[in-house]
C-alpha positions in Angstrom: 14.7 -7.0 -1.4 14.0 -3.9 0.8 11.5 -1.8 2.4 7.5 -2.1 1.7 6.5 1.4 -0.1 3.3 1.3 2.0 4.2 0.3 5.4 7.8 0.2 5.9 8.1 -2.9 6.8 11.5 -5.0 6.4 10.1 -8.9 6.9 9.8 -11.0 4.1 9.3 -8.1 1.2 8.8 -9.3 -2.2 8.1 -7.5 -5.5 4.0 -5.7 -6.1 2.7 -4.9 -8.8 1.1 -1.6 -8.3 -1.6 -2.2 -11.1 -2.3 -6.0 -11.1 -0.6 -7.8 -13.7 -3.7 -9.5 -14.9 -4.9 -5.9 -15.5 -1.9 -5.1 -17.1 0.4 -3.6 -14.6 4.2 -3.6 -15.8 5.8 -1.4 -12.4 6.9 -3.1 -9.6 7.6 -1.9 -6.1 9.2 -3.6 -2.8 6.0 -4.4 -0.5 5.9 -6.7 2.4 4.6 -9.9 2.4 0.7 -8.9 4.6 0.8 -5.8 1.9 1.3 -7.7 -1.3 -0.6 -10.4 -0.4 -3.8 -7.7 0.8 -4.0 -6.1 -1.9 -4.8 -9.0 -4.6 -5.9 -6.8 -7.6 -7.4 -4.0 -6.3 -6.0 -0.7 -7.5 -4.4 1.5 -5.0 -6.6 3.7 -4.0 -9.2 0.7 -3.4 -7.2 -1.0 -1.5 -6.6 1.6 0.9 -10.0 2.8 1.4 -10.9 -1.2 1.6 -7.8 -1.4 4.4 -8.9 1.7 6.0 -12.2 0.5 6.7 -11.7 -3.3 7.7 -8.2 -3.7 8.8 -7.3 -0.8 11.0 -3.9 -2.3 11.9 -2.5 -2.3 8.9 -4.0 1.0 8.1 -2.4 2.5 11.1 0.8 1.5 9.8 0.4 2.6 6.3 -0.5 6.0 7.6 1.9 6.3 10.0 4.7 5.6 7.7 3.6 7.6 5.3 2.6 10.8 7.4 5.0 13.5 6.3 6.4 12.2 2.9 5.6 13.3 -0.4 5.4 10.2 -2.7 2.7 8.7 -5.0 1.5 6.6 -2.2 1.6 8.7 0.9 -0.2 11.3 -1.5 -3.3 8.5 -2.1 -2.6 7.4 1.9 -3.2 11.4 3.2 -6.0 11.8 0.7 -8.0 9.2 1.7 -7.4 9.7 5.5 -8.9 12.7 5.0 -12.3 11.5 3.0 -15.1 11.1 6.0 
């Protein structure tokens, strides 16, 4: 299928919808399996603050990945790295 948008990640990627489908999300992206399934139907931006304060693993990896580019998601990554 690809690479996951937020981490990078190869292994067992399957298709995201960036705004939950039950909240009626239509866009899909390539996400890994621990991304996708993380996320549930929290909007972007929640999930990463939610990550970023309880799973610091997977937060490390989304901002690493990220550091550097320019797209949707490593805009919403940098931004909320840099909230206190």
């Amino acid at each position: 299928m690809g690479i996951c948008i937020y981490c990078g990640s190869s292994w067992r990627t399957e298709e995201d919808h960036v705004i939950a489908e039950s909240k009626g999300g239509k866009r899909t992206v390539s996400a890994c399996r621990a991304c996708n399934r993380s996320n549930g139907d929290k909007p972007p931006m929640g999930w990463l603050r939610w990550l970023k304060k309880n799973k610091s693993y997977r937060w490390s990896r989304i901002e690493r990945y990220n550091r550097g580019k320019k797209n949707d998601i490593a805009r919403k990554v940098q931004k909320i790295r840099d909230e206190n």
